[in-house]
Structures are given as C-alpha cells and as structure tokens.
C-alpha positions as a LaTeX table, in Angstrom:
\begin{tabular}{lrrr}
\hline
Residue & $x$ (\AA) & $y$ (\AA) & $z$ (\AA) \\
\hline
Unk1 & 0.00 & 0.00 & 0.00 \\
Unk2 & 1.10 & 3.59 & $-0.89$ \\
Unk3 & 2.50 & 5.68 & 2.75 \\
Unk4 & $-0.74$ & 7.41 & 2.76 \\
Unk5 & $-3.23$ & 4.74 & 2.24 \\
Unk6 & $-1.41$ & 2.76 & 5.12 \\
Unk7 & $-1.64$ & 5.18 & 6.99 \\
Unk8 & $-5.53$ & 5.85 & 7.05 \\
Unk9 & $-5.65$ & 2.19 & 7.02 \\
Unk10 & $-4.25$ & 1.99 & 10.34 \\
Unk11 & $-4.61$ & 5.24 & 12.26 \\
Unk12 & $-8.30$ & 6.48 & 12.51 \\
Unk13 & $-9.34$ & 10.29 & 10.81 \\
Unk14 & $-9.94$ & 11.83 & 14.56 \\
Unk15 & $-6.58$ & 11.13 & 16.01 \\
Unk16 & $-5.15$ & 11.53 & 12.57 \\
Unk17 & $-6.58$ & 15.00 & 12.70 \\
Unk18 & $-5.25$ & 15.56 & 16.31 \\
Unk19 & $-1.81$ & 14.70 & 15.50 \\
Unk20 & $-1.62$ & 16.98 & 12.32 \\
Unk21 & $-2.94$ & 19.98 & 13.93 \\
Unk22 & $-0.58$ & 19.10 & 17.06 \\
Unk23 & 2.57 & 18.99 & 14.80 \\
Unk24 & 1.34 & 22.43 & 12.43 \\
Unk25 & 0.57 & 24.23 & 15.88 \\
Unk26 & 4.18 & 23.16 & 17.04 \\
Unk27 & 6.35 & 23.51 & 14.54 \\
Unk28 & 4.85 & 26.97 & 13.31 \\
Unk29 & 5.10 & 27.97 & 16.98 \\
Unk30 & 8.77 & 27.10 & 17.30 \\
Unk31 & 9.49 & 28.57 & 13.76 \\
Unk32 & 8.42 & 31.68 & 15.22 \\
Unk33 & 10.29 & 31.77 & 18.23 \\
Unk34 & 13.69 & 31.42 & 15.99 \\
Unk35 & 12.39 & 34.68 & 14.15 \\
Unk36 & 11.31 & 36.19 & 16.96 \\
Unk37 & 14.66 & 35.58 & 18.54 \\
Unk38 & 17.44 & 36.18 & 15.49 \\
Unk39 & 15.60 & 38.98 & 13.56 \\
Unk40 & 15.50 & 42.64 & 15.38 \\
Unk41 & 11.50 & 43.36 & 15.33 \\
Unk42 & 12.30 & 47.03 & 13.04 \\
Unk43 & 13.70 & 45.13 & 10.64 \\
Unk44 & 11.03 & 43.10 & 10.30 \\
Unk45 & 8.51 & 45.70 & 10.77 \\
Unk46 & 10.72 & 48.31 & 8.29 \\
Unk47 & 10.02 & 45.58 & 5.24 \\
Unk48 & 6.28 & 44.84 & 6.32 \\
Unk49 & 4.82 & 46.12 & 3.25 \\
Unk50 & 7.12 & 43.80 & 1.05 \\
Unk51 & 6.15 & 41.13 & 3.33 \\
Unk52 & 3.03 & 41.23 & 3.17 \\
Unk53 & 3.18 & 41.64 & $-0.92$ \\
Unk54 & 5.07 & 38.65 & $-0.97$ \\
Unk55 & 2.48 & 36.87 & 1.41 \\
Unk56 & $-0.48$ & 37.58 & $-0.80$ \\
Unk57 & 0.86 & 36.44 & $-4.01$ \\
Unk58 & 2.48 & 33.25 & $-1.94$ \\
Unk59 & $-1.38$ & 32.70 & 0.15 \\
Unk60 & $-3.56$ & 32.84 & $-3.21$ \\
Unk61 & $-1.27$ & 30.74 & $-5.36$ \\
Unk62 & $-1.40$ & 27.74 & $-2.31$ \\
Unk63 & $-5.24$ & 28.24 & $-1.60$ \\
Unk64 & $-5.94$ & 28.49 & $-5.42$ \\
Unk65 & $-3.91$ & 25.01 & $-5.36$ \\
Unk66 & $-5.40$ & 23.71 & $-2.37$ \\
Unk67 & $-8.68$ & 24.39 & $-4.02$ \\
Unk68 & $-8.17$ & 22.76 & $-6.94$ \\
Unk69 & $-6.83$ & 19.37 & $-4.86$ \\
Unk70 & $-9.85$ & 19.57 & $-2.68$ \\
Unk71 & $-12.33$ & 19.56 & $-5.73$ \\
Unk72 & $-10.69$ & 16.77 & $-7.57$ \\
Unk73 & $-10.40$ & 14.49 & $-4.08$ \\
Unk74 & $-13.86$ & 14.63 & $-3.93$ \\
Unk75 & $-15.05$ & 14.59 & $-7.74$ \\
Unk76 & $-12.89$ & 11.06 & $-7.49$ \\
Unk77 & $-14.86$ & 10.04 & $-3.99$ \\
Unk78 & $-18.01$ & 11.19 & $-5.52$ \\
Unk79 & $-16.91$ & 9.24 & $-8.89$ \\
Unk80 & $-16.19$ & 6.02 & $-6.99$ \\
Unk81 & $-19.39$ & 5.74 & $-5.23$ \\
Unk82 & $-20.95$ & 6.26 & $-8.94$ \\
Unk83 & $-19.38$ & 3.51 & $-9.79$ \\
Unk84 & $-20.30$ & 1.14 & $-6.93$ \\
Unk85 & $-24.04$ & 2.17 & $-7.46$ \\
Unk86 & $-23.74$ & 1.29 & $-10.99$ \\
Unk87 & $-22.26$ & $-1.98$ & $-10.47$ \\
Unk88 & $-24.81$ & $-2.81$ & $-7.84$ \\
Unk89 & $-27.90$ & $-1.54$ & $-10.56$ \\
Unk90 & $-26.29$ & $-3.99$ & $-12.64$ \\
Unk91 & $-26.46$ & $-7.24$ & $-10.54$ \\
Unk92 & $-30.41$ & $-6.26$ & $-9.83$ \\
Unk93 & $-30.69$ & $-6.30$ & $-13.18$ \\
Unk94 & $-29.05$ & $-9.40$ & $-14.44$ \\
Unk95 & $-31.02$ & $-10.71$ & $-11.35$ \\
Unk96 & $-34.25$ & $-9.67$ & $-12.56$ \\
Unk97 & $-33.75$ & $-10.31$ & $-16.25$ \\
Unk98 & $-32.43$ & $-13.82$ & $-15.99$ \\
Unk99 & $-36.29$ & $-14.69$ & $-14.71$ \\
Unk100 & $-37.31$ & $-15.01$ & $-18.69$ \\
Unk101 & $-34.64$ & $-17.95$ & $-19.05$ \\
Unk102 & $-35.08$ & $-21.62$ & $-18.72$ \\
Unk103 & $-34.87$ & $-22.97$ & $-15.28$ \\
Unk104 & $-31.79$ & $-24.29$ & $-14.55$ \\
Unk105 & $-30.02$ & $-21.20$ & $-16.47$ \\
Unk106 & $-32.17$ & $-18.78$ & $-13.99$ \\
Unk107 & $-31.07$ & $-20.64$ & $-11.38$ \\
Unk108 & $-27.77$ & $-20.68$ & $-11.54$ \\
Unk109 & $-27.46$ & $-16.85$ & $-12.45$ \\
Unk110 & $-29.63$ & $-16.69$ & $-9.60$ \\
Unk111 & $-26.85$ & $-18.55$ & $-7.18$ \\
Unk112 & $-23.80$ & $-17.27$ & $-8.79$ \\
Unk113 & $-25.24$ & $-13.68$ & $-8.23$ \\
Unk114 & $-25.74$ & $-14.22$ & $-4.71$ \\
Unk115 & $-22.40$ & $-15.54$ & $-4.61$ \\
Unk116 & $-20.70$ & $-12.71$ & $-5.44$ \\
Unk117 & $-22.19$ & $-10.04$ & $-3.59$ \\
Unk118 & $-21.79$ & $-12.50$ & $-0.29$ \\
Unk119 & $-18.22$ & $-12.25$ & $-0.92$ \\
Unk120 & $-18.38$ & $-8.82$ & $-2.72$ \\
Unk121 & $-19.89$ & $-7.39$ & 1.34 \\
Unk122 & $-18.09$ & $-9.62$ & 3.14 \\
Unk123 & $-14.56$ & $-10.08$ & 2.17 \\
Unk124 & $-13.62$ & $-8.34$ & $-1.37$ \\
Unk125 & $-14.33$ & $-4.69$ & 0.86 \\
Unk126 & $-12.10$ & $-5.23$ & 3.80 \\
Unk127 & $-9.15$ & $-6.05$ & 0.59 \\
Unk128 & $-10.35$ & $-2.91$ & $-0.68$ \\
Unk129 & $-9.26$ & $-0.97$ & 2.18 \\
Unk130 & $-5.67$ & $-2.11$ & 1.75 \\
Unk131 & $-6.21$ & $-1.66$ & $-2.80$ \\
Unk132 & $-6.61$ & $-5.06$ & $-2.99$ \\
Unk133 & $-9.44$ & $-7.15$ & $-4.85$ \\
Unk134 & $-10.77$ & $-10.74$ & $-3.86$ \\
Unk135 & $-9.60$ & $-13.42$ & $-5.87$ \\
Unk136 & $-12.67$ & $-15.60$ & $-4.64$ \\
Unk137 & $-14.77$ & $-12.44$ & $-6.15$ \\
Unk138 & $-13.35$ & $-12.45$ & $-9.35$ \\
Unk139 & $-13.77$ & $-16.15$ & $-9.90$ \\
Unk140 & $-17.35$ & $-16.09$ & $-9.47$ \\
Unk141 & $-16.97$ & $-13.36$ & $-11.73$ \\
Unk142 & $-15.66$ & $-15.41$ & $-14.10$ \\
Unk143 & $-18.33$ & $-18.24$ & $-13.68$ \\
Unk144 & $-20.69$ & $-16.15$ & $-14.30$ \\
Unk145 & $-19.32$ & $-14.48$ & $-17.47$ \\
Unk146 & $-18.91$ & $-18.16$ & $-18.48$ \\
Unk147 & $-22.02$ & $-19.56$ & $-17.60$ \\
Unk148 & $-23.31$ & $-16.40$ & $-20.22$ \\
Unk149 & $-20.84$ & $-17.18$ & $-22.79$ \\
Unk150 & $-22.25$ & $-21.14$ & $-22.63$ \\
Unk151 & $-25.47$ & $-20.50$ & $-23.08$ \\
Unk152 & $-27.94$ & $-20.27$ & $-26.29$ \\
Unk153 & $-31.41$ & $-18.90$ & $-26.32$ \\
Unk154 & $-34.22$ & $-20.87$ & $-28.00$ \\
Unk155 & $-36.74$ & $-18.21$ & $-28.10$ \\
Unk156 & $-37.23$ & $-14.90$ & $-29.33$ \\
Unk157 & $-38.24$ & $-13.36$ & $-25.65$ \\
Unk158 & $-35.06$ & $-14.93$ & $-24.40$ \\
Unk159 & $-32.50$ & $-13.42$ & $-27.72$ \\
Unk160 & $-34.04$ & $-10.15$ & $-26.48$ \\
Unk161 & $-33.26$ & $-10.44$ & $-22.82$ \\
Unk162 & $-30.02$ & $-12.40$ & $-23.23$ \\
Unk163 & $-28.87$ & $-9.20$ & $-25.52$ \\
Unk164 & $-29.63$ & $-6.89$ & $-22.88$ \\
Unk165 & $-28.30$ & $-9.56$ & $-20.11$ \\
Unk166 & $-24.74$ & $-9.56$ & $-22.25$ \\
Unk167 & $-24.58$ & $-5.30$ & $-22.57$ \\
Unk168 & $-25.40$ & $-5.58$ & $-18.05$ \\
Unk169 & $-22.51$ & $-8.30$ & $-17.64$ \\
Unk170 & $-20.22$ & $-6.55$ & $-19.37$ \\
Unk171 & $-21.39$ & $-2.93$ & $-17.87$ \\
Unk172 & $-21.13$ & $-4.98$ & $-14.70$ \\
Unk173 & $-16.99$ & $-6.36$ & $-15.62$ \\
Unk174 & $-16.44$ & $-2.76$ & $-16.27$ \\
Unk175 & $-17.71$ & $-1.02$ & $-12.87$ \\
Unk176 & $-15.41$ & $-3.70$ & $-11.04$ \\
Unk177 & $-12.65$ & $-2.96$ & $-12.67$ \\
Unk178 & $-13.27$ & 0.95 & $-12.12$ \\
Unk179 & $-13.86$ & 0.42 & $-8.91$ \\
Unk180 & $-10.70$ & $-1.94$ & $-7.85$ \\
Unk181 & $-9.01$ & 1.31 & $-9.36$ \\
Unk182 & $-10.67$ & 3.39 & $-7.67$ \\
Unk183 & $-9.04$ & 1.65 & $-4.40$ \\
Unk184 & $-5.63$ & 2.18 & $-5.50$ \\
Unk185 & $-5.97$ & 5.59 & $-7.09$ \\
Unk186 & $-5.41$ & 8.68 & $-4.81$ \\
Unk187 & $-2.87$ & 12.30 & $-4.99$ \\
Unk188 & 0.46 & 11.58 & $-6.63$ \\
Unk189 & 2.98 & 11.64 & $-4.53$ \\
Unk190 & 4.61 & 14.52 & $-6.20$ \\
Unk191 & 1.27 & 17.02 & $-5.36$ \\
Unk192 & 0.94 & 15.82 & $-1.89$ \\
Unk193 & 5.17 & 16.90 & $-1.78$ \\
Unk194 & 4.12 & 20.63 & $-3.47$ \\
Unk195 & 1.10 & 20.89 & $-0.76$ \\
Unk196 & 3.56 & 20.66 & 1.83 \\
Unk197 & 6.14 & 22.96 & 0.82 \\
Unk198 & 3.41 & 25.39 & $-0.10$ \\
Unk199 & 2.06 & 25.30 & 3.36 \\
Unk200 & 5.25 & 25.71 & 5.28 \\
Unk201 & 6.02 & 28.33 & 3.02 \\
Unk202 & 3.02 & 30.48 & 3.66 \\
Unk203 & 3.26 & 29.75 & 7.28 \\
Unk204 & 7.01 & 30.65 & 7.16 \\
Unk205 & 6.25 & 34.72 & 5.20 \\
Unk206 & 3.69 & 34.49 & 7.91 \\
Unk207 & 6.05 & 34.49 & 10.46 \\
Unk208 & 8.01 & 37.43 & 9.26 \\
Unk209 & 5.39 & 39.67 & 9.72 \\
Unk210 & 6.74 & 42.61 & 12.44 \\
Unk211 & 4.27 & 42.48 & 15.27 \\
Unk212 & 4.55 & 44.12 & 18.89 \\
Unk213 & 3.91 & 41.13 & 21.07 \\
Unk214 & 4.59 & 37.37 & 20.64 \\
Unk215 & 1.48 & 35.67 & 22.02 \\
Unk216 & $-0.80$ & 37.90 & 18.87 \\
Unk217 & 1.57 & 36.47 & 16.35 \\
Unk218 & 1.41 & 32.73 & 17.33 \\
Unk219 & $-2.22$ & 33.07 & 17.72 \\
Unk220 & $-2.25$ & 34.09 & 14.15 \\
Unk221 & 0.79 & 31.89 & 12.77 \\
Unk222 & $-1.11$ & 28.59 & 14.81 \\
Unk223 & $-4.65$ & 29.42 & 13.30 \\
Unk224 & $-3.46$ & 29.64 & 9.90 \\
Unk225 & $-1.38$ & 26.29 & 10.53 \\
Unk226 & $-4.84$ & 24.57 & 11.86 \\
Unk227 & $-6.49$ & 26.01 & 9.22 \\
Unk228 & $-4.05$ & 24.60 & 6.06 \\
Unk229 & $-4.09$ & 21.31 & 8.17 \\
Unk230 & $-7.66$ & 21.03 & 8.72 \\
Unk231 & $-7.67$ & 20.95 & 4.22 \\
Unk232 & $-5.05$ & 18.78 & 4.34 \\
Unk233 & $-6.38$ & 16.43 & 6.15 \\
Unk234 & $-9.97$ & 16.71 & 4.46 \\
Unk235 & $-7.93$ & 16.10 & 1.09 \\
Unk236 & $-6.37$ & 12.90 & 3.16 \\
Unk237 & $-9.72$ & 11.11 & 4.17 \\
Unk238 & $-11.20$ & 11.85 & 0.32 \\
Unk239 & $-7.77$ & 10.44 & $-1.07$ \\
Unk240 & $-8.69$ & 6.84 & $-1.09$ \\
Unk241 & $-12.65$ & 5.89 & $-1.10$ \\
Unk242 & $-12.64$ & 3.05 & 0.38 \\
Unk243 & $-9.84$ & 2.99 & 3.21 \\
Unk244 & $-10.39$ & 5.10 & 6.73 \\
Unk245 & $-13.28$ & 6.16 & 8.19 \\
Unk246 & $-14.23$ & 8.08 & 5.43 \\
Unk247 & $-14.78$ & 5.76 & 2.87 \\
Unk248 & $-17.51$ & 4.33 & 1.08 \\
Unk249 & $-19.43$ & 1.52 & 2.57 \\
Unk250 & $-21.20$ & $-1.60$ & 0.32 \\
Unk251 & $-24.95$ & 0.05 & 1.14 \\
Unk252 & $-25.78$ & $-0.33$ & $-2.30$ \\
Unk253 & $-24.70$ & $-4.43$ & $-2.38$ \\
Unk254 & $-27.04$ & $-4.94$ & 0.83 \\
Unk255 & $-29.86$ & $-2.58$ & $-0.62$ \\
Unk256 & $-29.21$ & $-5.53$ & $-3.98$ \\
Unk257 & $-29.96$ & $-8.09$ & $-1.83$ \\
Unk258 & $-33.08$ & $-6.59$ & $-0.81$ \\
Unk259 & $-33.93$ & $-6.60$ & $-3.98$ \\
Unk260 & $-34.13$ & $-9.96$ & $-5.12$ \\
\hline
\end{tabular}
C-alpha cells in the first residue's frame, strides 16, 4: 500500500486530525520563536509592506492550489461511489432479467449472483481498504461471465433479454474494474510533496510579519497552521474511497440483496 493509504488504514481520521494539527501548531510555533529571537522586530517591521506583498501572491497561489486538490479528491470520492451504485444496478438487473430464461439457467445466475455479492460485502471490501481485490470475487466473476458465454437462447423473448443480459454483464466487468481502481488511485505523490512545501512556506512569510507582542503572532501563525491542516487532512480522508473512516461503505450491495 502507498505511505498514505497505510496510513488511514491503520490510524483512525480523529486522532489523525489531532496529530496533524498538534505537529502544524508546534512547529509553526517554534518557527516563530527562531524569528522572533534572530531577527530585530524594526527590521522586520521596516520591510512589512514587502512582506506582506510577498504573502499575498504566496497565500492565493497555495489556496488556489489547495482548491483545486480539494475539488478533484472529492469529484474522485463522488466518482467512486458512482461507480459502486452502478455496479450494484447492474447485478439487480441481471437478477431480474435472468427470470425469462429456462430454469436451470435462472437458477444458476440466480446462485452465482448471490455468490458474489456474499463475498463482494463480506470479504472483497475489507481487501479494498488495503487496494486489494478478492480473488474468490473475481472467480465467481468469471463463472458467471462463463455460464453467459455457454449459453444459447431458444426463443425470441429470451435473444431479447439475453442481448440486454450480455450489454449488463459486461457494464457490470467494467464497474469492477473501475472500482478496484478506484481503491488504489489517490494524490500523486509529487502534489501531496508541493502541498507541503506550499504550506510551510506560507506559514514561514507568515512568520516574518513585524508584530509588537509574541502571544498575537502565534495566535495568528497557529490558526493559519490549523487552518491549512484542517484541508489537508480533508484532502487525506477523500484520497482513497474506500480505506479510513471516510470511505464508502457496500450500502448499495445490501440494498441488492433486498432486492431480489
């Protein structure tokens, strides 16, 4: 598993969130105590306006970017669950539709249906968590595709619903595979590096900000810290839908079984 999906695998969101704004409070604290205690507070004060120039252009370009990472982590949370929904539609379907075949072809659609969402709810989502699929899932997959492939309509009724049966399997093989990606796909590695050194660069200009009295500037450096942390963190929970305690759960598989 990549660093970051391990560790929302193992660590859960609320002390996750603890820890993160517990190192940004800290180490924005002590960063301003070493300016605080090497730079002469005129100095500081005497290039304010510059500072502050510098801090604008350096605060927009990071929220712009942490914008633009939020959006995306959740368009790709949002897509995933898409996906899962679809795939779900699609065994109700195939479910429903194999009711105009012969008997023992119903039936065993029928069983190998069940099958698979059994192991789909109760096995292939805990691999998920770690980016993994279930073997044991894809093999019934597999039957079933075969048990499809095997079989020949006699009548016209069943040509019609074996057609749209086929165009649902195969609808069905594609939101699996989407959605075993989906597991594995979160922020490259080389974003989450230019989130960090964007946030303890804006921290950092705001730390050279001349101010009259310490305790008002680490008020201000630690809420901004919190604040870039608290997005951080929002973008860590969305980064990978189905690991933490922000992930998507198999509702949709149970609410299938309902159904048939």
């Amino acid at each position: 598993m990549p660093l970051v999906q391990t560790i929302l695998f193992y660590v859960p969101v609320i002390p996750l969130g603890l820890i993160m704004f517990f190192f940004a409070v800290t180490l924005s604290v002590i960063g301003l105590w070493i300016v605080w205690r090497f730079v002469p507070r005129q100095t500081l004060k005497a290039h304010n306006d510059v500072t502050e120039a510098i801090f604008i252009v350096t605060a927009t370009a990071y929220t712009v970017l942490l914008a633009f990472v939020v959006v995306i982590s959740w368009q790709n949370f949002d897509k995933a669950q898409t996906h899962v929904v679809t795939e779900a539609n699609c065994l109700v379907s195939l479910y429903r539709d194999s009711l105009a075949f012969a008997k023992p072809f119903e039936s065993d659609v029928h069983s190998l249906i069940k099958e698979y969402v059994d192991v789909v709810i109760n096995e292939e989502w805990v691999s998920l968590a770690r980016g993994e699929e279930s073997v044991k899932a894809q093999d019934i997959f597999r039957n079933l595709w075969a048990l499809y492939t095997s079989y020949e309509p006699q009548t016209e009724k069943e040509k019609i619903f074996f057609a749209e049966s086929v165009r649902k399997l195969n609808d069905l093989r594609e939101m699996r595979r989407l959605r075993i990606i989906d597991s594995t796909a979160g922020v490259h590695p080389v974003l989450w590096f230019v989130l960090i050194v964007g946030a303890i660069t804006t921290i950092g200009f705001a730390s050279f900000f001349g101010m009259d009295k310490f305790i008002n500037h680490a008020i201000m450096v630690s809420a901004l810290s919190v604040l870039i942390a608290l997005i951080l963190l929002t973008i860590l929970s969305f980064e990978f839908p189905f690991t933490g305690d922000v992930r998507i759960e198999p509702g949709m598989f149970q609410q299938a079984i309902g159904h048939y």
